[in-house]
N, CA, C and O atoms as a GROMACS GRO file, in nm:
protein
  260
    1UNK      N    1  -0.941  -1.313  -0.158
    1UNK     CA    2  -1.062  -1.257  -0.100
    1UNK      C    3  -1.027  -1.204   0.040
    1UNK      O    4  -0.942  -1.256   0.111
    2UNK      N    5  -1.112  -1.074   0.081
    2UNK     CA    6  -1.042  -1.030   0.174
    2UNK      C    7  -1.148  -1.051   0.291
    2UNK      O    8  -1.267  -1.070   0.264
    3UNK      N    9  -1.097  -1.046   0.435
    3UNK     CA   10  -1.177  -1.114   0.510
    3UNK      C   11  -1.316  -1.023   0.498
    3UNK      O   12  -1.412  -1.096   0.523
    4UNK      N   13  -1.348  -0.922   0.476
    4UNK     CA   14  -1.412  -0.839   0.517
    4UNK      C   15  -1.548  -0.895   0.376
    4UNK      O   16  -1.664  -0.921   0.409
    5UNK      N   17  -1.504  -0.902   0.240
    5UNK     CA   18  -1.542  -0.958   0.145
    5UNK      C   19  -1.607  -1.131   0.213
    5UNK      O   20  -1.727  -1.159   0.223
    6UNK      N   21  -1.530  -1.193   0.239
    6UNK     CA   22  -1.573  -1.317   0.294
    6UNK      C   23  -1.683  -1.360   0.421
    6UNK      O   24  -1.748  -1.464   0.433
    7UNK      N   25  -1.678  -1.266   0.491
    7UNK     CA   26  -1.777  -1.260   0.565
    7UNK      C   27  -1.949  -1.222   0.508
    7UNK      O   28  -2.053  -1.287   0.521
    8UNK      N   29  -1.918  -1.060   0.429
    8UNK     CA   30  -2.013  -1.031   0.340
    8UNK      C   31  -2.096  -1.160   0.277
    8UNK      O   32  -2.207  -1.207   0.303
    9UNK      N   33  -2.004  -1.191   0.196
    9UNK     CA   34  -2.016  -1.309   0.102
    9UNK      C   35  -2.146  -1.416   0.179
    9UNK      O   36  -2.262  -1.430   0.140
   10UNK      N   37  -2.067  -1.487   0.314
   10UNK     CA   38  -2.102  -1.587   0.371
   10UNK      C   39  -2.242  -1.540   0.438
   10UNK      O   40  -2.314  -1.630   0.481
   11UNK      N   41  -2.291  -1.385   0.452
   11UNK     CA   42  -2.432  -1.362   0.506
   11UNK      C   43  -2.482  -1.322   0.397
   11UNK      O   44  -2.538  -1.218   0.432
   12UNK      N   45  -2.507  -1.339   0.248
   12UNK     CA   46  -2.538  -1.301   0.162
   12UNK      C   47  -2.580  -1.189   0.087
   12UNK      O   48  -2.677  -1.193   0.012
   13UNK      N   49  -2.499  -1.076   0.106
   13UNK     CA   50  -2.544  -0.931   0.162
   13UNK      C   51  -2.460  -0.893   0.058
   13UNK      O   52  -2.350  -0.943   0.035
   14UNK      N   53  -2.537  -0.759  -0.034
   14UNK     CA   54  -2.463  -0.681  -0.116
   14UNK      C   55  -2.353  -0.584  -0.079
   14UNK      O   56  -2.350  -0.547   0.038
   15UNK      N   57  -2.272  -0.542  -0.156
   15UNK     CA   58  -2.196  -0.447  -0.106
   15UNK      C   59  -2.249  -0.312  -0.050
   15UNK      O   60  -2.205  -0.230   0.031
   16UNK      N   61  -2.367  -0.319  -0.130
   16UNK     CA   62  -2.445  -0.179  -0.140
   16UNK      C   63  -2.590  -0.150  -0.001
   16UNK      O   64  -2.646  -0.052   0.049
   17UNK      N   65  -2.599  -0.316   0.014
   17UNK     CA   66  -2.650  -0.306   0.154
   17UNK      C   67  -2.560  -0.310   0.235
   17UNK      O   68  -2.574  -0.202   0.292
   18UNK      N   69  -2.448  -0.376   0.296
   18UNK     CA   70  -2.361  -0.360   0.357
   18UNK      C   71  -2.325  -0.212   0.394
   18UNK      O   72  -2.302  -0.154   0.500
   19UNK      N   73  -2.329  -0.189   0.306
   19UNK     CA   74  -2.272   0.015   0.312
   19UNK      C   75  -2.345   0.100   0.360
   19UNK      O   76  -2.311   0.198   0.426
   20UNK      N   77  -2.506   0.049   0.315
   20UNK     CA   78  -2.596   0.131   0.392
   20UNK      C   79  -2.622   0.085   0.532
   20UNK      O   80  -2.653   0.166   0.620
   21UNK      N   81  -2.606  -0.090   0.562
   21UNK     CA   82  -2.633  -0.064   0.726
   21UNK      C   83  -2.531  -0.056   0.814
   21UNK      O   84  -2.532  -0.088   0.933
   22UNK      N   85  -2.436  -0.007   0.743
   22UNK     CA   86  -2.285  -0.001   0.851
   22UNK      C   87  -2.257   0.172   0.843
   22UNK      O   88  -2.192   0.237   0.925
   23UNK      N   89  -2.330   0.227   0.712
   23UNK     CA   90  -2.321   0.369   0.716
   23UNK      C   91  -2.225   0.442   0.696
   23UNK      O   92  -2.191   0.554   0.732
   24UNK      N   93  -2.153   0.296   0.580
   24UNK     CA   94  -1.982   0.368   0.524
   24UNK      C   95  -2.073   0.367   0.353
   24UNK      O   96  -2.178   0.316   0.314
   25UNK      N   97  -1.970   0.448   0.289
   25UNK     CA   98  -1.951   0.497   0.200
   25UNK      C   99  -1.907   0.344   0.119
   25UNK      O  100  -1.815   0.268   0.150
   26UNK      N  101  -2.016   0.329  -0.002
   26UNK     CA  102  -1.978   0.229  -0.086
   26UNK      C  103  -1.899   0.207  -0.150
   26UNK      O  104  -1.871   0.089  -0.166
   27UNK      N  105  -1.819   0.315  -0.222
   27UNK     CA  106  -1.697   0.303  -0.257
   27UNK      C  107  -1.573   0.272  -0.182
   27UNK      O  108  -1.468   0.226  -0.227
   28UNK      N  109  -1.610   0.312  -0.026
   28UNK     CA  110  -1.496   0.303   0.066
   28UNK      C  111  -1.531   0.107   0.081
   28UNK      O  112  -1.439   0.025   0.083
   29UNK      N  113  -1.615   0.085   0.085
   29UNK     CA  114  -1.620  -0.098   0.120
   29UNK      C  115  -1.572  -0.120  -0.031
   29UNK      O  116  -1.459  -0.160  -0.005
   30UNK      N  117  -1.578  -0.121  -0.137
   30UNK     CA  118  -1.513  -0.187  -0.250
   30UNK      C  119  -1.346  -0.196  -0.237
   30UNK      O  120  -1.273  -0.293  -0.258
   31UNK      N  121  -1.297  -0.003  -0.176
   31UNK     CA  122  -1.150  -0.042  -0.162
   31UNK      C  123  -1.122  -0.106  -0.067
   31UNK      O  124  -1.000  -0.113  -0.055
   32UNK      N  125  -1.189  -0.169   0.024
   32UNK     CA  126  -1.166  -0.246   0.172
   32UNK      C  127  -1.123  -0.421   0.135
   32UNK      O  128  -1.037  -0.502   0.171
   33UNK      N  129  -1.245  -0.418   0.041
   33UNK     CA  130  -1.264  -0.583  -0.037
   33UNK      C  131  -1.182  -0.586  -0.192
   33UNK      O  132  -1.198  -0.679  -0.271
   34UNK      N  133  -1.100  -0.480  -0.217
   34UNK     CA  134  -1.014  -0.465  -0.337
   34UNK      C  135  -0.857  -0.474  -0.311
   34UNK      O  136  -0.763  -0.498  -0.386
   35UNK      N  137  -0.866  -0.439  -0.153
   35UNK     CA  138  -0.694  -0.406  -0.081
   35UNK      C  139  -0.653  -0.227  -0.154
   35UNK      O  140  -0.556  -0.161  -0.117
   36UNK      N  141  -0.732  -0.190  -0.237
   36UNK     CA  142  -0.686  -0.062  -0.286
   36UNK      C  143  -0.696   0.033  -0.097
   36UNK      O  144  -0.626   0.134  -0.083
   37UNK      N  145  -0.759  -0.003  -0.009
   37UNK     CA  146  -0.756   0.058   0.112
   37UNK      C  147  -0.752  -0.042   0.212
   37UNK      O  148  -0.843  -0.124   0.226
   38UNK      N  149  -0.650  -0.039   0.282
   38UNK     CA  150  -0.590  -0.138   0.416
   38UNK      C  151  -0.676  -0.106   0.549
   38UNK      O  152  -0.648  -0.026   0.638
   39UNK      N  153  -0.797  -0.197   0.537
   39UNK     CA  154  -0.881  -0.198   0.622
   39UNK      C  155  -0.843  -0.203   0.797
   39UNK      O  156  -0.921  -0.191   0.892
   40UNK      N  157  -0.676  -0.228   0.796
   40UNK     CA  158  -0.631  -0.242   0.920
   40UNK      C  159  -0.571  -0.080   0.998
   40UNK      O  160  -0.523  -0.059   1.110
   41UNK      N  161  -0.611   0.040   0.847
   41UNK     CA  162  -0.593   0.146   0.883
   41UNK      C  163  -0.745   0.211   0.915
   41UNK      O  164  -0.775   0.275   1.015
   42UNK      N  165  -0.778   0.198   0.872
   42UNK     CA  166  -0.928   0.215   0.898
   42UNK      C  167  -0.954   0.276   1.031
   42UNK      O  168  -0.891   0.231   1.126
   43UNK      N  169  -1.073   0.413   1.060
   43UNK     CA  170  -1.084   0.428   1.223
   43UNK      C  171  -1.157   0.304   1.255
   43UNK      O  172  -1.218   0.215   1.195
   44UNK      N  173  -1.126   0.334   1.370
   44UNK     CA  174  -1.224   0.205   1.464
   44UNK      C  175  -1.352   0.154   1.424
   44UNK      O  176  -1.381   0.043   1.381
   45UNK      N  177  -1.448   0.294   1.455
   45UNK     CA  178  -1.569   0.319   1.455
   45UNK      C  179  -1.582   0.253   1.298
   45UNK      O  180  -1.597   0.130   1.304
   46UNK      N  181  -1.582   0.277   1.236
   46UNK     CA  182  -1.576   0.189   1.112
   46UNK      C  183  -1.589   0.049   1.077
   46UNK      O  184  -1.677  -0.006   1.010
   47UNK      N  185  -1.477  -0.004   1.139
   47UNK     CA  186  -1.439  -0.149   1.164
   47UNK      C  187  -1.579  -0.193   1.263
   47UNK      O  188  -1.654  -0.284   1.229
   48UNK      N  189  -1.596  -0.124   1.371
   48UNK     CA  190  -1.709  -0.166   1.442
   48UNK      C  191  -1.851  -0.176   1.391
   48UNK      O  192  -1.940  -0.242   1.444
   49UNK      N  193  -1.864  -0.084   1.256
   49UNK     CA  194  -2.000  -0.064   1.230
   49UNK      C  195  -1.999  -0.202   1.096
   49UNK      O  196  -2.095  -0.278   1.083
   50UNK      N  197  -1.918  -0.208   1.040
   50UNK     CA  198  -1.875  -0.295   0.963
   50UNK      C  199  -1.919  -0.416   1.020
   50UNK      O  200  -2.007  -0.478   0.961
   51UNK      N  201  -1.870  -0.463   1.133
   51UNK     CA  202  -1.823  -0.582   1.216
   51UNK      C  203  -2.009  -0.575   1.284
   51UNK      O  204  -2.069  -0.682   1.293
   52UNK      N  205  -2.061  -0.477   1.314
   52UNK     CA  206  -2.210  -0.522   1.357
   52UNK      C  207  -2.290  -0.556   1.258
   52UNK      O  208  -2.365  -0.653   1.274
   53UNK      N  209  -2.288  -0.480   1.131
   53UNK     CA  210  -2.336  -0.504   1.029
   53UNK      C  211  -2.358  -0.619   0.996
   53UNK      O  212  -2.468  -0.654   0.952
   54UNK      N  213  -2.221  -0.729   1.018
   54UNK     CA  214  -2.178  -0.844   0.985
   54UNK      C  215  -2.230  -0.924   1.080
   54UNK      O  216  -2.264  -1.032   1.031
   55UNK      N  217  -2.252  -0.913   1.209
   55UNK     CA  218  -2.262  -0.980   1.319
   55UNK      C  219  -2.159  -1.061   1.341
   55UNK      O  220  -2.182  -1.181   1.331
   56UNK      N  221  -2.018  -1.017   1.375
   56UNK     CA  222  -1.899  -1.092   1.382
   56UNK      C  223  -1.821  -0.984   1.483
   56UNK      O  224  -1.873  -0.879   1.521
   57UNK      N  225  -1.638  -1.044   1.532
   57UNK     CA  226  -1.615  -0.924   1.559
   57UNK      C  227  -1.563  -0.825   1.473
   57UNK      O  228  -1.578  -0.837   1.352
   58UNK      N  229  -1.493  -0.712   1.530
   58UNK     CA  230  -1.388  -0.612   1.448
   58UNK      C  231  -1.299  -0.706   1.451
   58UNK      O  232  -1.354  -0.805   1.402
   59UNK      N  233  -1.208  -0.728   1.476
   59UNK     CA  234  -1.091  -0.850   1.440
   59UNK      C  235  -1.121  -0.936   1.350
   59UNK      O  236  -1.016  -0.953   1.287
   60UNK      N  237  -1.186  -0.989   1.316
   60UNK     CA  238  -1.238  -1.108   1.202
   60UNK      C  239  -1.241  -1.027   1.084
   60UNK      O  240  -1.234  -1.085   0.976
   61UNK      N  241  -1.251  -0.894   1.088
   61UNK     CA  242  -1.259  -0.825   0.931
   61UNK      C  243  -1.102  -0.765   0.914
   61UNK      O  244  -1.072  -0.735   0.799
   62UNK      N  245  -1.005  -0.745   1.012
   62UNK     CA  246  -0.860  -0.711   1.005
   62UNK      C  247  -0.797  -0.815   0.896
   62UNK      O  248  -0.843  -0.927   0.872
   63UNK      N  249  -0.676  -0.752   0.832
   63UNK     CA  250  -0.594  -0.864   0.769
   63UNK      C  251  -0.480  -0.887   0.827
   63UNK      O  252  -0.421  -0.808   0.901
   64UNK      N  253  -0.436  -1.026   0.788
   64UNK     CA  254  -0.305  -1.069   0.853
   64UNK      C  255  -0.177  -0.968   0.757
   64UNK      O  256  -0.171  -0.965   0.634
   65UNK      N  257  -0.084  -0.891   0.854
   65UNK     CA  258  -0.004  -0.841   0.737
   65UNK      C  259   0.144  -0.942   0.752
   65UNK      O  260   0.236  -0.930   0.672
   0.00000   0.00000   0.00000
């Protein structure tokens, strides 16, 4: 499970809400929580909208490589 998935998870939030209040593209959060896309490439702004969405930081959704 990828951190970004685990956080989701732990505020009980769909992928599909997630996507709409962070204002990424739902398919782009499936490859984030699939590893098919390395969320540590990701722009910023992304990671940040992600990470408010979540109420956590941007770092807590990075993976260890």
């Amino acid at each position: 499970m990828t951190n970004l998935q685990e956080h989701r998870k732990m505020r009980h939030i769909s992928q599909s809400e997630l996507a709409r209040q962070a204002g990424v593209n739902v398919r782009t959060l499936q490859d984030y929580e699939q590893g098919r896309k390395n969320i540590n490439l990701a722009a910023a702004i992304t990671v940040q909208k992600l990470a408010e969405a979540l109420d956590c930081a941007s770092w807590e959704l990075l993976e260890d490589e």
